[in-house]
N, C-alpha and C positions, 0 to 999 in steps of 0.2 A: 504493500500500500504506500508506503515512504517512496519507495522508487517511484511510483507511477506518478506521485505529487511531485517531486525534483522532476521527472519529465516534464509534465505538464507549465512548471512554472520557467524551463531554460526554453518552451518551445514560445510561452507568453513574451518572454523577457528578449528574444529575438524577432520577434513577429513586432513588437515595442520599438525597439532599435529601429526597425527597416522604416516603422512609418512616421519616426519624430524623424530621421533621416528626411527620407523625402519632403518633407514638409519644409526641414530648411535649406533642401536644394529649392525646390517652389518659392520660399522666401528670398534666394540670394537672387532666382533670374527677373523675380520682379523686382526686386532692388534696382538690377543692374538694367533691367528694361527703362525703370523710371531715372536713372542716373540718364540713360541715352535721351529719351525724351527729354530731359532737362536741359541739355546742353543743345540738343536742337533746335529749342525754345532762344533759348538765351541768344543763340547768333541769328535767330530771325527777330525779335523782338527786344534783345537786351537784357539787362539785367535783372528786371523788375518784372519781367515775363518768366526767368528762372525763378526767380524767389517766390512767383505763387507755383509754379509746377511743383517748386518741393515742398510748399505747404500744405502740400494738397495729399488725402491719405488713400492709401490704396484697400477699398474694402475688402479684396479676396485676401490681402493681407495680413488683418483683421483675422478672419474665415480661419486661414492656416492657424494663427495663435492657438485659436480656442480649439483647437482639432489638436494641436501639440499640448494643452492642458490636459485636455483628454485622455492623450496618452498620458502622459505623466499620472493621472490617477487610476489608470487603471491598470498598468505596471506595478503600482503601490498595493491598490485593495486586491489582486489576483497572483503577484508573483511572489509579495508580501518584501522579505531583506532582501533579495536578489532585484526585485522591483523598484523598491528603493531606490538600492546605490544605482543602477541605471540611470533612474530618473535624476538623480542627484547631479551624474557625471554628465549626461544629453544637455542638460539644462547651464548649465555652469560653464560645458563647451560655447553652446549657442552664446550664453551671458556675454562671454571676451571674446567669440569671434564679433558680437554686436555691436562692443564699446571697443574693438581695436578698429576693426576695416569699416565699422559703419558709424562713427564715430566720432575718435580721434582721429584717424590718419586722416577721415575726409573734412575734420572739422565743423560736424554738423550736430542738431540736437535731434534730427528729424527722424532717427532709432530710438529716441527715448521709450517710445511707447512700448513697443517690444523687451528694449533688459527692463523695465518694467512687469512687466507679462511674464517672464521668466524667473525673474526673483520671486514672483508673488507664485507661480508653480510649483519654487524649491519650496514655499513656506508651506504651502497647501500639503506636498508631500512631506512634509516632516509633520504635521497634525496628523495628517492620517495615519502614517507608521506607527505612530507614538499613540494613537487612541487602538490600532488595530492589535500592535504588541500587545499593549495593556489588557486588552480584551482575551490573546489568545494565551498570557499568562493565566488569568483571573480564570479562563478553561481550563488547563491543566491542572493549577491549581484544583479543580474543583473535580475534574474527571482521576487527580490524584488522590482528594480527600473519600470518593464516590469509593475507590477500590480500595482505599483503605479501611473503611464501614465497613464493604462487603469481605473484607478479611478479618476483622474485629469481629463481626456477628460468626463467620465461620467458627472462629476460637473460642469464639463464647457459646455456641450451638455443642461442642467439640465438649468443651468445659462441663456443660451443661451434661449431655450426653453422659461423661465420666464421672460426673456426681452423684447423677441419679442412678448409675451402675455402683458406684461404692455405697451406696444410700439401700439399695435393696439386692446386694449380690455379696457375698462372704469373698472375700480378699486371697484367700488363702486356693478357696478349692476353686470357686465361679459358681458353685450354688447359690440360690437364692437364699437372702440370712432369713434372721428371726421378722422382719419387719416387713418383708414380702411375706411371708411364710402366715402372718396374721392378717394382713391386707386376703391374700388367697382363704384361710379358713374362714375370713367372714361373708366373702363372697360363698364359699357355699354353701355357709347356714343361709345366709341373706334369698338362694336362688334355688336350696333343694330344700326337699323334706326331710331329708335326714345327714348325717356325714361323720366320719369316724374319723379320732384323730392315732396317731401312736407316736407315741413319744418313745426316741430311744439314746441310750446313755452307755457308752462305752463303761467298761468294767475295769475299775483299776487302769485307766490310758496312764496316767501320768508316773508309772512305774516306770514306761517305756521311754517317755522324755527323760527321768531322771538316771535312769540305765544308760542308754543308747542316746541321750540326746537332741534335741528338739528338732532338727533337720531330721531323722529317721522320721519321730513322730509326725511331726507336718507330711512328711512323705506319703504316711503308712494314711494319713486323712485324706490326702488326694487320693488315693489310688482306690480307697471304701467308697468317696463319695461318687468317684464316678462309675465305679459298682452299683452302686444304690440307685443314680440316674437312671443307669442301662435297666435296673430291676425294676422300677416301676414304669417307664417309658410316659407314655399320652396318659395311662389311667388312675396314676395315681400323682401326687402334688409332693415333692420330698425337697425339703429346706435344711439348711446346717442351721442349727437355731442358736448353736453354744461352741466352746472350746471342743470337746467333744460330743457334743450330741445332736441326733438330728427329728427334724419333725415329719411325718407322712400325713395327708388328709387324704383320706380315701371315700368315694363316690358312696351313695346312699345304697341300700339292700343290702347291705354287707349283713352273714350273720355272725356270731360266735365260734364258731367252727372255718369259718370263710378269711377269717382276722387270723387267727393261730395259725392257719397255713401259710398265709402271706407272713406273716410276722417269723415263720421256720424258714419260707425265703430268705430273708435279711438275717437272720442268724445263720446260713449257712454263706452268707458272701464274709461274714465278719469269722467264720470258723475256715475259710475256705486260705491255707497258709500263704502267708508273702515271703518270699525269700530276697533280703537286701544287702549287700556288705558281707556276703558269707553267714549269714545268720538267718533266722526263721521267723515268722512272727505269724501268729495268732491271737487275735483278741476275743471277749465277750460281753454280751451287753442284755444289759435288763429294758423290761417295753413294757411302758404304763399306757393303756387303753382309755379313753373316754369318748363318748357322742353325742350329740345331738339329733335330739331334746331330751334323751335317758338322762345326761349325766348332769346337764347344763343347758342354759337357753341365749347365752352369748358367747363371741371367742375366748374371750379371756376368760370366761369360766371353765369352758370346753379346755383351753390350755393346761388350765391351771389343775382342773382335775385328775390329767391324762400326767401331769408331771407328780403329782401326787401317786398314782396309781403305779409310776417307772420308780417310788422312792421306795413305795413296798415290796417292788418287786425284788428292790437290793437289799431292805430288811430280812425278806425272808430266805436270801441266801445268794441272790444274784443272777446271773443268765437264765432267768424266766419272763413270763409275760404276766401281768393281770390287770385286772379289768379296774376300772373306777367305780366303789360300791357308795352309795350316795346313805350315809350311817342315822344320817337323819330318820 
């Protein structure tokens, strides 16, 4: 696009040249036309026959000026700096060849009107340059501020994006944390008639950080959670809600028997051994049950139960499951 503008404004900036040119070869023959009639004058009538033929003005000559103005602005508004300095240079040549040979050396004032006409074009083209600059700074400017917004909103969209992923995704694995994981269980009280939740709690994790060190352990949680993803897929909702624990919401109709299966699922990914570093690992974990409306009639009840129901299940010995009994 740049090239085809420098085309366009060198073929302006020449097509300029050729016709202020012409114009003041047209200006010099009528010059030199009314220089001959003058002195024709003068030896048939004298003196005073010369002095009006050269007061006298020649209208096409006039014509040319305003035609050479012309150019001059329109070299400036279409070629823009290269316009310019043309017009600048056309005009300043014309100026001294006006005030040397039509001037002083013939000793006349009867070119005044012309390096008038000329000097007032160089002024003309220095307003325009100097308002058209201004204007196509005050663009750039502005088509510079324009992409820098659209790059600001980018990073802020970007920003935005990453927060609301650290806001509702666990850091560590990319499951959805506790605060998705609540947003999801109230949508399905809110949208089913019934929904189960299970809560599950590694057994004794923190043996294996304090053994083997927290890179193991962090490892040994990625590699469960994305267990866990693969094991419920589309039908069930499974969140990291804690350091080690995670939450499932599973779809309504569920029975008692349909929960313990699913739930010997996820105890067999958590018994199913990791080999890392030359070593083995096995964990186990306890699973507090609760639902909706048996247990509770809002999330954080439903939560709160099911965390209840994963606490006894480690009272009474640990890697089992039970249900949330409402003692009431």
């Amino acid at each position: 696009m740049d090239k085809k503008k420098e085309t366009k404004n060198w073929i302006i900036v020449i097509v300029g040249i050729v016709a202020y040119l012409l114009c003041s070869v047209l200006q010099a023959m009528l010059s030199r036309k009314g220089a001959m009639a003058a002195q024709e004058a003068a030896k048939k009538a004298g003196e005073a026959a010369k002095a009006a033929v050269q007061s006298g003005n020649n209208p096409i000559a006039g014509v040319i000026s305003q035609i050479q103005v012309v150019v001059t602005v329109v070299l400036v508004l279409f070629a823009q700096k290269k316009g310019f300095i043309t017009a600048l240079v056309l005009n300043s040549i014309n100026t001294l060849y006006t005030l040397i040979f039509q001037m002083i050396i013939p000793g006349s004032t009867k070119a005044m009107p012309g390096v008038v006409v000329t000097l007032i074009s160089i002024g003309i083209a220095s307003v325009i340059y100097f308002y058209t600059s201004k204007t196509e700074n005050m663009n750039e400017e502005l088509q510079k501020s324009y992409h820098e917004a659209i790059e600001q909103n980018r990073i802020i969209e970007e920003q935005g994006e990453t927060l609301k992923h650290m806001a509702y995704y666990d850091k560590l694995t990319g499951m959805p944390n506790r605060e998705s994981f609540m947003e999801n269980l109230e949508r399905q009280i809110r949208n089913s008639g019934d929904c189960v939740m299970i809560y599950i709690d590694l057994d004794d994790f923190r043996r294996i950080n304090d053994n083997f060190g927290h890179a193991i352990g962090d490892e040994l949680l990625k590699q469960y959670s994305e267990k866990i993803k693969n094991y419920c897929g589309d039908k069930a909702f499974a969140a990291k809600i804690g350091g080690d624990e995670y939450g499932i919401v599973l779809g309504s109709g569920m029975t008692n028997e349909a929960i313990y299966q699913y739930a010997a699922g996820i105890s067999g990914i958590f018994g199913d051994p990791i080999t890392m570093g030359g070593n083995v690992y096995t964990v186990a974990a306890s699973y507090g049950v609760a639902s909706f409306p048996e247990s509770a009639m809002t999330a954080d009840d439903v939560f709160r139960c099911a965390e209840t129901a994963m606490f006894n299940a480690k009272e009474s010995g640990k890697n089992q499951l039970c249900f949330y009994t409402n003692r009431g």
